[in-house]
DRENLORO-550273 format. One record per residue (C-alpha): chain; x, y, z. Coordinates in steps of 0.25 Angstrom, whole numbers, plus 5000, padded with zeros to 4 digits. Each point is the difference from the previous one (the first is absolute). Layout:
residues N
mol/c1/c2/c3
A/X/Y/Z
...
END
This chain:
residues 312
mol/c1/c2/c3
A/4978/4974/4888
A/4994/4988/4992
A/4991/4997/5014
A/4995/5014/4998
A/4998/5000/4986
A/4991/4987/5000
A/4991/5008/5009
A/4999/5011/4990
A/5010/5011/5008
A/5011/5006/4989
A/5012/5003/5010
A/5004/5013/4994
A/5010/5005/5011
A/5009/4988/5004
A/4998/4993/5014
A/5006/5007/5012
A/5002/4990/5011
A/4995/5001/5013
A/5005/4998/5014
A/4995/4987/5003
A/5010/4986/5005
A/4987/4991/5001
A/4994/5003/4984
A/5006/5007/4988
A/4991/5011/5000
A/5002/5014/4988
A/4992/5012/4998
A/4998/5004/4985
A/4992/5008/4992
A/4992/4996/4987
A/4997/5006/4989
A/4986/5008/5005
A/5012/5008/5009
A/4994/4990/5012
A/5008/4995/5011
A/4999/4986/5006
A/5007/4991/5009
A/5003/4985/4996
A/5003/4989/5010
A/5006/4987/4997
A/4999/4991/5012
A/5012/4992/5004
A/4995/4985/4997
A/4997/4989/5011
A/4998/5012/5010
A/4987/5001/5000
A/4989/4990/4992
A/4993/5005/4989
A/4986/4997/5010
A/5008/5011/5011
A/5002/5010/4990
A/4986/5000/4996
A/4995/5002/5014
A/5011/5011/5003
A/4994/5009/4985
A/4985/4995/5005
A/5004/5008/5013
A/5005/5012/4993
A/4987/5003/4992
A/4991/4996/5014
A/5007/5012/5004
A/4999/5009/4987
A/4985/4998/5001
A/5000/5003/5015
A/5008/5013/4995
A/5010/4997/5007
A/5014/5007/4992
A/5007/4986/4997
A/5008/4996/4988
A/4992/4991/4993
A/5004/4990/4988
A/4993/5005/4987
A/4991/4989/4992
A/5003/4996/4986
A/4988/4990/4995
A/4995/5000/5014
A/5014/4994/5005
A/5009/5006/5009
A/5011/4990/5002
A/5006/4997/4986
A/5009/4992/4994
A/5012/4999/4991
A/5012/4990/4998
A/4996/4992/5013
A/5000/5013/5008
A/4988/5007/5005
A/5000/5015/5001
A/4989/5012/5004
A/5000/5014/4994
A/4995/5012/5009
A/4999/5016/4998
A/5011/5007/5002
A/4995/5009/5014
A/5012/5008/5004
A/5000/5008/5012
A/5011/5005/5012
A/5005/4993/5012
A/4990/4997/5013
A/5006/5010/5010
A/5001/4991/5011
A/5002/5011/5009
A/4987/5007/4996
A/4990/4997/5010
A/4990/5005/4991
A/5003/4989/4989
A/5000/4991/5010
A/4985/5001/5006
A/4997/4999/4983
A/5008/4989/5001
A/4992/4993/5012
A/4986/5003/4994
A/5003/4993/4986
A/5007/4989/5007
A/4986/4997/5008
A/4994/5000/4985
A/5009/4992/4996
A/4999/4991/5012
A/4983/5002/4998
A/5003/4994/4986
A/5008/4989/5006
A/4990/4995/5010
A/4989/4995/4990
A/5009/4988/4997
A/5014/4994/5000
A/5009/4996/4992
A/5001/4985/4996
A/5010/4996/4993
A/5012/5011/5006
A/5006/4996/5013
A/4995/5006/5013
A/5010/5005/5008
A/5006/4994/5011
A/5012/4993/5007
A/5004/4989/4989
A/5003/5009/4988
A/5006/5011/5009
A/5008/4994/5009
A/5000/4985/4999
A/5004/4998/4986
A/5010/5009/5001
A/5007/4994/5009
A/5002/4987/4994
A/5005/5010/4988
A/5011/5007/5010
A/5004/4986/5004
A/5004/4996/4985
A/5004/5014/4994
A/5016/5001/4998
A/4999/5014/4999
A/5000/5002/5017
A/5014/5000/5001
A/5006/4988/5007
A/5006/5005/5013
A/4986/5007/5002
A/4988/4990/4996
A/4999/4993/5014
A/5000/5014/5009
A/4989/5005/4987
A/4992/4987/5001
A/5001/5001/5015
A/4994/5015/4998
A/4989/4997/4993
A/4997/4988/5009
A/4998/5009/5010
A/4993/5010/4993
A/4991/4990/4994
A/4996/4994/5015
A/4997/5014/5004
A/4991/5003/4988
A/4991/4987/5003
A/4999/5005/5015
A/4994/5012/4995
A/4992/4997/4987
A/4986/4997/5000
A/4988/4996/4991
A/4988/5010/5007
A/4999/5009/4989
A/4989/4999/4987
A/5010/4996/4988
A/4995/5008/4988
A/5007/5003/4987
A/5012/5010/5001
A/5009/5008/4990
A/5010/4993/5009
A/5011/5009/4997
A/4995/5014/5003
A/5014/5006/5003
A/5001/5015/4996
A/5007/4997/4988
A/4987/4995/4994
A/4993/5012/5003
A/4999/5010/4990
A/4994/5014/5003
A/4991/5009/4989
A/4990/5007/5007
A/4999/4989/5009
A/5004/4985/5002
A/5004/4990/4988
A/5004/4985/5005
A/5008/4993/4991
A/5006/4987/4999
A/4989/4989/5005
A/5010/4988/4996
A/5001/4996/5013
A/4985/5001/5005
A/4996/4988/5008
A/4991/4997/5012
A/5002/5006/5015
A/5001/5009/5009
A/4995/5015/4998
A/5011/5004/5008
A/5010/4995/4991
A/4995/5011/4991
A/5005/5011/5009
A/5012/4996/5007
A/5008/5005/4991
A/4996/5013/5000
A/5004/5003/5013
A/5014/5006/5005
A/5007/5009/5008
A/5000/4993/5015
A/4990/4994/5008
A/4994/5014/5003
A/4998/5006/4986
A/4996/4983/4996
A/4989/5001/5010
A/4996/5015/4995
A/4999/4994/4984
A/4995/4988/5006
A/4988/5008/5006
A/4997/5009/4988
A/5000/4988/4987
A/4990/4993/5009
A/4990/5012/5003
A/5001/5003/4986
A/4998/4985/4997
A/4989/4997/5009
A/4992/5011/4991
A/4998/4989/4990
A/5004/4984/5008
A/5002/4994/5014
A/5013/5000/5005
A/5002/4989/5009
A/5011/5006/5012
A/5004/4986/5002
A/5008/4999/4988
A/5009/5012/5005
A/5008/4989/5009
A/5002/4994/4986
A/5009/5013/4994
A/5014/4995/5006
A/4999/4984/4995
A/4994/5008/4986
A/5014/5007/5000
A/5008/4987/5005
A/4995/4991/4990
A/5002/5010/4987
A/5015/5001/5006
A/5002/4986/4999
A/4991/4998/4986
A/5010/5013/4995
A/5011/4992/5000
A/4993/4985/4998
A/4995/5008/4986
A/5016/5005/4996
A/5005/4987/5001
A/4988/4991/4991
A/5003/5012/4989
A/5015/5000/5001
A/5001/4990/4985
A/4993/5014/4994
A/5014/5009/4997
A/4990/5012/5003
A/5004/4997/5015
A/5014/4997/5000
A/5001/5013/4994
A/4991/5008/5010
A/5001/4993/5013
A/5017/4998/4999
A/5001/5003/5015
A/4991/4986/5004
A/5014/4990/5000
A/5006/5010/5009
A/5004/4995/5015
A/4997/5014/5005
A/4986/5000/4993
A/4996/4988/5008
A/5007/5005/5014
A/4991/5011/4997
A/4988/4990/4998
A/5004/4994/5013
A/4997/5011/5006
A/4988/5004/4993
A/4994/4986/5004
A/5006/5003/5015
A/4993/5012/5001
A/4985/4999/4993
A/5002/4987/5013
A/5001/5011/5010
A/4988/5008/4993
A/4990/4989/5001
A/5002/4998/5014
A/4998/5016/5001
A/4984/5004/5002
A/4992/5001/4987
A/4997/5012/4995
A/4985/5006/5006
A/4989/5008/4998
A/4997/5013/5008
A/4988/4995/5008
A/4987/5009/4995
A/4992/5006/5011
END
């Protein structure tokens, strides 16, 4: 509240926290009766030089008219600072839950996804990471290696898991594909829908793959994938390129946020928040199931990639 209050916002209803492990984020209302958003970003995560690039990316968009959550300026600024932290402040934009099975949402989806992606294309990042094997899968693994929350009578089997899985992943990966700036973690959850799409979240926005945007919108099996596959792209293609290449790419996508997922528990398990939310992590049958996770995503990857229906 004394962050705010140097920027001029009287905090008039209290701060309601937010679902969020990575930041501290709270919605609040001042005392016009308007409602905003403050994030707080966990410090050495990302450097104050990434942060800029990721709000830069937000107001590109704004101006494209694309409906993104964008940081508010104060002074000109977006990224502040108090105490040694930095934080953002940002409207409040409420809406409901993205229907994932709303194949009308969807094909919204796919059409502001390629505006997003138009956006993306006229440069890159460059000071964020681009995606790739290192930070995904390699450096995990030395993590695994060291972590003594793997229970003891299960590292070697885990480790051998994720050898395999890691092998299998570099068979398949591959670099033919234009690498442009990405929200990076468009899952339905930060989707919001009111009267069409919002996207929400752009913390981990970082160069790569167009497809990387849209894996993770498809579900059901390989039949309704293929059927949601077919319809973001069309809708897509209304406003960018879709290279069909990068559709191989959707199965080591999955395999390396799998192995990141865990890899991102264990660096924050010193934050109590994550003992307290994730107690299941130290258990033997949480890793047997991993095991088989692991085991399994190998027996997809060697399964044919998804495909497009050939247009005649």
């Amino acid at each position: 509240m004394d962050a705010l209050f140097d920027q001029g916002i009287r905090v008039d209803s209290g701060l309601t926290a937010l679902n969020s492990f990575e930041n501290r984020v709270y919605q609040f209302q001042d005392e016009d009766r308007k409602r905003y958003v403050v994030k707080f970003y966990r410090p050495h995560r990302w450097s104050p030089e990434q942060i800029q690039e990721e709000h830069q990316f937000a107001l590109e968009l704004l101006a494209d008219e694309v409906p993104v959550a964008a940081p508010l300026k104060f002074n000109g600024n977006t990224l502040l600072r108090h105490q040694g932290f930095v934080y953002a402040v940002f409207p409040s934009l409420g809406g409901r839950q993205y229907e994932t099975d709303s194949l009308d949402q969807m094909e919204w989806v796919g059409r502001y996804l390629g505006r997003i992606h138009q956006t993306g294309r006229r440069k890159q990042f460059s000071a964020r990471p681009d995606m790739g094997l290192s930070e995904y899968l390699f450096e995990p693994r030395e993590l695994f290696e060291h972590t003594h929350l793997i229970p003891s009578a299960l590292k070697q089997r885990f480790l051998k898991a994720t050898d395999a899985l890691i092998e299998e992943v570099k068979l398949h990966w591959h670099a033919d594909f234009e690498s442009l700036r990405l929200h990076g973690d468009c899952h339905p959850g930060n989707i919001l829908w009111r009267d069409g799409p919002l996207f929400v979240d752009l913390d981990d926005a970082r160069n790569g793959p167009a497809i990387q945007d849209i894996w993770m919108l498809l579900n059901g099996d390989k039949a309704e994938q293929r059927m949601q596959l077919e319809m973001i792209v069309e809708a897509y293609e209304e406003f960018a390129p879709f290279n069909s290449d990068e559709i191989t790419l959707i199965e080591p996508l999955r395999a390396m946020r799998m192995v990141y997922y865990l890899a991102w528990i264990i660096r924050r398990w010193d934050d109590p928040a994550f003992p307290r939310n994730f107690p299941w992590i130290t258990d033997e049958d949480y890793w047997r199931r991993q095991i088989a996770t692991f085991t399994e995503q190998v027996r997809v990857l060697r399964e044919p990639p998804l495909t497009l229906t050939p247009m005649y």
